[in-house]
C-alpha positions as CSV (number, residue, x, y, z in Angstrom):
1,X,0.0,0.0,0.0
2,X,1.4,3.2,-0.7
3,X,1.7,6.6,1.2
4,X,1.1,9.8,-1.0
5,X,0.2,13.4,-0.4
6,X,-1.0,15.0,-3.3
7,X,-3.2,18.2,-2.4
8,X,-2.2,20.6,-4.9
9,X,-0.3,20.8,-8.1
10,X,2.8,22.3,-6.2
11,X,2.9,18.6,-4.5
12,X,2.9,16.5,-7.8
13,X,6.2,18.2,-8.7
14,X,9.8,16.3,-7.9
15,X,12.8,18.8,-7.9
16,X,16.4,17.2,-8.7
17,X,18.8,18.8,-6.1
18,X,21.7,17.7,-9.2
19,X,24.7,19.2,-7.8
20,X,27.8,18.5,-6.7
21,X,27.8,19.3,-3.0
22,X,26.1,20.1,-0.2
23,X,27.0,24.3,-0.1
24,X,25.3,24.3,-3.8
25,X,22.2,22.4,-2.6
26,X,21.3,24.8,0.2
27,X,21.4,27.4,-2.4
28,X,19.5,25.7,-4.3
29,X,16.7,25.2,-1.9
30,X,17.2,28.4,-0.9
31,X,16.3,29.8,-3.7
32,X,13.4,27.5,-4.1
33,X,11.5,27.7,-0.8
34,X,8.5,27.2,-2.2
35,X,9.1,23.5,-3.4
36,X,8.1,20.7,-1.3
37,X,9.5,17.6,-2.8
38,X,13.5,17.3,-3.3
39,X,15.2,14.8,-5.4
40,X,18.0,13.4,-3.8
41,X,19.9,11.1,-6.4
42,X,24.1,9.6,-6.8
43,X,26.3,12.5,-6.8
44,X,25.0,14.5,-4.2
45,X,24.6,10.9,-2.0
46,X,27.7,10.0,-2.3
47,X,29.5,13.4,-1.7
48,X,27.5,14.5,1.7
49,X,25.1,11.3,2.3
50,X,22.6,12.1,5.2
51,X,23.9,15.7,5.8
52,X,21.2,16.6,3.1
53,X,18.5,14.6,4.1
54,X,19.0,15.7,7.9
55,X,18.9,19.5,6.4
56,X,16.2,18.6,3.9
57,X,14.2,16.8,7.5
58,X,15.1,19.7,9.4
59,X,13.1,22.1,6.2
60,X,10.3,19.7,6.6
61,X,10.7,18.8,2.9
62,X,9.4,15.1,1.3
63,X,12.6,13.4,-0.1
64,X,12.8,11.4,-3.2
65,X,16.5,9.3,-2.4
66,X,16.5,8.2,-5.9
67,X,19.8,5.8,-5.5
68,X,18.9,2.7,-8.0
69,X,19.8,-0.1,-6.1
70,X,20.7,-3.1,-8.4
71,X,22.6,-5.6,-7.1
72,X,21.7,-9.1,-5.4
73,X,19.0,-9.2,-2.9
74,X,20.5,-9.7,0.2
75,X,23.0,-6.4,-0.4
76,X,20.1,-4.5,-1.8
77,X,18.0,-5.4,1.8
78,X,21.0,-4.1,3.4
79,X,20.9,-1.0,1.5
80,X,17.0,-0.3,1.7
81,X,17.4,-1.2,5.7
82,X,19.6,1.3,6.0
83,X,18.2,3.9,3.5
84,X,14.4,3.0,5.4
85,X,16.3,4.8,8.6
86,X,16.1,7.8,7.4
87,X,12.6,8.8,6.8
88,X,12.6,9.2,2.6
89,X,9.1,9.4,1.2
90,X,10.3,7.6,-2.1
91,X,13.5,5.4,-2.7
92,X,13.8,3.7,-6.2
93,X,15.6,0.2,-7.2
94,X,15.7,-1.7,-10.7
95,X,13.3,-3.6,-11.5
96,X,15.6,-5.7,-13.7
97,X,17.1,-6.9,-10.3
98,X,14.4,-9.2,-10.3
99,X,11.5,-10.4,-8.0
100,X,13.4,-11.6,-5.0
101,X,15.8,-8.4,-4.8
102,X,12.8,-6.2,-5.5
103,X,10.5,-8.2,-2.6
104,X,13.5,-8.2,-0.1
105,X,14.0,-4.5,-0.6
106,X,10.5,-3.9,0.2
107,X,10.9,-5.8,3.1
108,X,13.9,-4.6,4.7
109,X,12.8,-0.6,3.9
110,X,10.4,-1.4,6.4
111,X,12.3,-2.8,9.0
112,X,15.0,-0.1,8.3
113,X,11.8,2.3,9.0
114,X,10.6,0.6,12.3
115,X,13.8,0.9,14.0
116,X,13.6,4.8,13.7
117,X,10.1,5.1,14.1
118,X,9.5,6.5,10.6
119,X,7.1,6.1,7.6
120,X,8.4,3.6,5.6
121,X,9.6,4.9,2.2
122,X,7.4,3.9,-0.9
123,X,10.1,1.5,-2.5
124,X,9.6,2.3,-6.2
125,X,10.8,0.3,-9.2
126,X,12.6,1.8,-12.5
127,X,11.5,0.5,-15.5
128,X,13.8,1.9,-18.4
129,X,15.9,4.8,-18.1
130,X,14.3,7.3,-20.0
131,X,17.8,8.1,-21.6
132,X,17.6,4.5,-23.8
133,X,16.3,4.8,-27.1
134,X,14.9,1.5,-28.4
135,X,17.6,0.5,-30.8
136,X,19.7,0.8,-27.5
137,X,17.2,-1.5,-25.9
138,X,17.9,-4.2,-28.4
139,X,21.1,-3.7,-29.8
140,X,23.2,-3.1,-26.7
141,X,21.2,-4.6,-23.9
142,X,20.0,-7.4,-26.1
143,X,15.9,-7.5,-24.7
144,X,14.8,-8.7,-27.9
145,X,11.4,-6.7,-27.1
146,X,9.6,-3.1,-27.9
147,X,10.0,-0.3,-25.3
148,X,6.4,-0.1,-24.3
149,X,6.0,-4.1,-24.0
150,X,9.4,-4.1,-21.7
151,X,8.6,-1.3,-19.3
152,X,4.5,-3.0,-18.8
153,X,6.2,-6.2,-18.3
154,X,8.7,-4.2,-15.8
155,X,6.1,-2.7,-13.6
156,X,3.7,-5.8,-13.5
157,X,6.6,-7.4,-11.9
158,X,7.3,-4.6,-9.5
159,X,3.7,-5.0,-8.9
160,X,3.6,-8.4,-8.1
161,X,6.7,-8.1,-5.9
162,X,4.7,-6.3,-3.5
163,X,6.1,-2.5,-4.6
164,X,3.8,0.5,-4.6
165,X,4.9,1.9,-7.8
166,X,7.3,2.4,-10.4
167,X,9.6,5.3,-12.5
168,X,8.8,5.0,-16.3
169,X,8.5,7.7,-19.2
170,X,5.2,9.7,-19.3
171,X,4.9,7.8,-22.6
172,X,4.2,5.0,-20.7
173,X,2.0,6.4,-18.0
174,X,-1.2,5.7,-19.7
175,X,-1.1,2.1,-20.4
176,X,0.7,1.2,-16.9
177,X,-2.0,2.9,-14.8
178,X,-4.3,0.8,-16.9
179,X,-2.4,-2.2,-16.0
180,X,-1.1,-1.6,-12.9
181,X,-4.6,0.4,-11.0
182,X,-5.4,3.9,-9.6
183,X,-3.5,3.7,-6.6
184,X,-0.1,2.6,-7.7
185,X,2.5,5.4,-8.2
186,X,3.7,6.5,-11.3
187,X,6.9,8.7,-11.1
188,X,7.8,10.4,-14.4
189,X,10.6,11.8,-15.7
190,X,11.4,12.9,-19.0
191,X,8.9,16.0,-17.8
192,X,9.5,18.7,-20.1
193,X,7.3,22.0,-20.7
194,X,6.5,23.0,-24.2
195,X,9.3,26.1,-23.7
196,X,12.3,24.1,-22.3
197,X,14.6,21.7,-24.3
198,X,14.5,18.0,-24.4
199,X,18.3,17.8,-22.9
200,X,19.1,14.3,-22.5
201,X,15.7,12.5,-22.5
202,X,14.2,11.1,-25.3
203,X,11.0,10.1,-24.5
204,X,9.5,13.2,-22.7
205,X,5.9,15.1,-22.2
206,X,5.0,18.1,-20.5
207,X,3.7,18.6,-17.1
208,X,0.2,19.0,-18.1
209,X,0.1,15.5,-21.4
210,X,1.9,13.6,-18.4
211,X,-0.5,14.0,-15.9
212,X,-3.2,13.8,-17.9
213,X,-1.8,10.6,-19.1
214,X,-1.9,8.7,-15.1
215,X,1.1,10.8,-13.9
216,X,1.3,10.7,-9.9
217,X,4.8,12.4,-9.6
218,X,6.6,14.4,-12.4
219,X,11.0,15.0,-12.2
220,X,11.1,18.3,-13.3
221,X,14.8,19.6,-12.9
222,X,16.8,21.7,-15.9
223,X,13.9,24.1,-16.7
224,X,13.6,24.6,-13.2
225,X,17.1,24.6,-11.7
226,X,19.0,25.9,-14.7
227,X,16.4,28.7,-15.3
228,X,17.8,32.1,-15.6
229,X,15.0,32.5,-12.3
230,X,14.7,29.3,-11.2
231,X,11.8,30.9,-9.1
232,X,9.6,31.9,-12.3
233,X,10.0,29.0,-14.0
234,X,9.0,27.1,-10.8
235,X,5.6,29.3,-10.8
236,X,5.4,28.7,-14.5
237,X,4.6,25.2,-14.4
238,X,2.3,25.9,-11.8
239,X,0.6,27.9,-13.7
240,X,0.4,25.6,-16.3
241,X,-0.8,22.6,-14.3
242,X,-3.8,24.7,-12.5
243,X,-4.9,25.4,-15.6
244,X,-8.4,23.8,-16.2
């Protein structure tokens, strides 16, 4: 069962804090007060770790500790365990790590939650990196299968492992919340709005075609952050999504 908060548009935004450090991420949230959900992924991790999530805590921010865990189950339990400690809303795996790694995280981000006496995370399965193209898909990963087809087949089996939701392209939103029901969470991104460039995604929608689509959560980071006022393009999307 999943735990979301969703009560305005504001909320269905996830903001990459895609820096290097910890100095440039409190500048970055400092000049973004108004967002409520931080994304929390490798580099900044692995350069300050729970510093960030303690400050992001202590700003009463959700946290999206999107880390990719793929490896064999029993490290990636030890991983979640640990990563359920510190009180994330969302923390993702692979869910080409297959059906025991994915069940055993689950487990053990619940255990790692209990022994801090926090909400467990909502353990959340990638799909496809929304950076493959599909003649990557089969020529150098060798799934002899379309895009679409792969990523349904991914989340079913996230799904069926017991986890609340899964990352995938907006392109896909629509069929897996046919597939996969109302309540399980769909975190998108490849979320571009019409005035921003594509960067390094290829399959991308904006804010308003991806909710509209089954969106729950949209990963909206270069036309916010690397906005010439990260503050009006913040507002800007906004905008856009409370549009009727």
């Amino acid at each position: 069962m999943s735990n979301i908060e969703i009560a305005s548009p504001a909320d269905r935004i996830i903001v990459p804090l895609d820096v290097p450090g910890y100095d440039a991420a409190i500048a970055l949230l400092d000049r973004l007060p108004e967002v409520t959900f931080w994304k929390v992924g490798l580099e900044l991790f692995v350069s300050d770790g729970a510093r960030i999530l303690n400050e992001l805590k202590a700003r009463q921010k959700r946290i999206f500790l999107d880390l990719k865990f793929h490896d064999i189950p029993n490290t990636m339990a030890g991983a979640a365990r640990a990563a359920g400690r510190y009180g994330v809303n969302l923390l993702t795996v692979h869910a080409c790590a297959g059906s025991n790694a994915l069940k055993a995280t689950q487990a053990a981000a619940v255990e790692g939650a209990a022994q801090t006496n926090v909400t467990p995370p909502n353990v959340i399965a990638v799909t496809l990196l929304t950076s493959i193209m599909p003649e990557q898909l089969n020529q150098e990963l060798k799934v002899n299968a379309e895009v679409k087809p792969y990523v349904e087949s991914m989340a079913q089996l996230a799904k069926m492992s017991g986890l609340p939701g899964a990352v995938c392209s907006p392109l896909e939103a629509s069929s897996l919340r046919e597939l996969c029901g109302p309540d399980f969470i769909l975190v998108c991104p490849g979320v571009r709005p019409s005035w921003a460039a594509k960067g390094d995604q290829s399959r991308v929608m904006t804010p308003s075609e991806a909710i509209a689509a089954g969106a729950t959560y949209l990963v909206i980071g270069r036309p916010i952050t690397q906005a010439e006022d990260p503050a009006i393009a913040w507002q800007r999307i906004l905008d856009e999504l409370s549009m009727p």
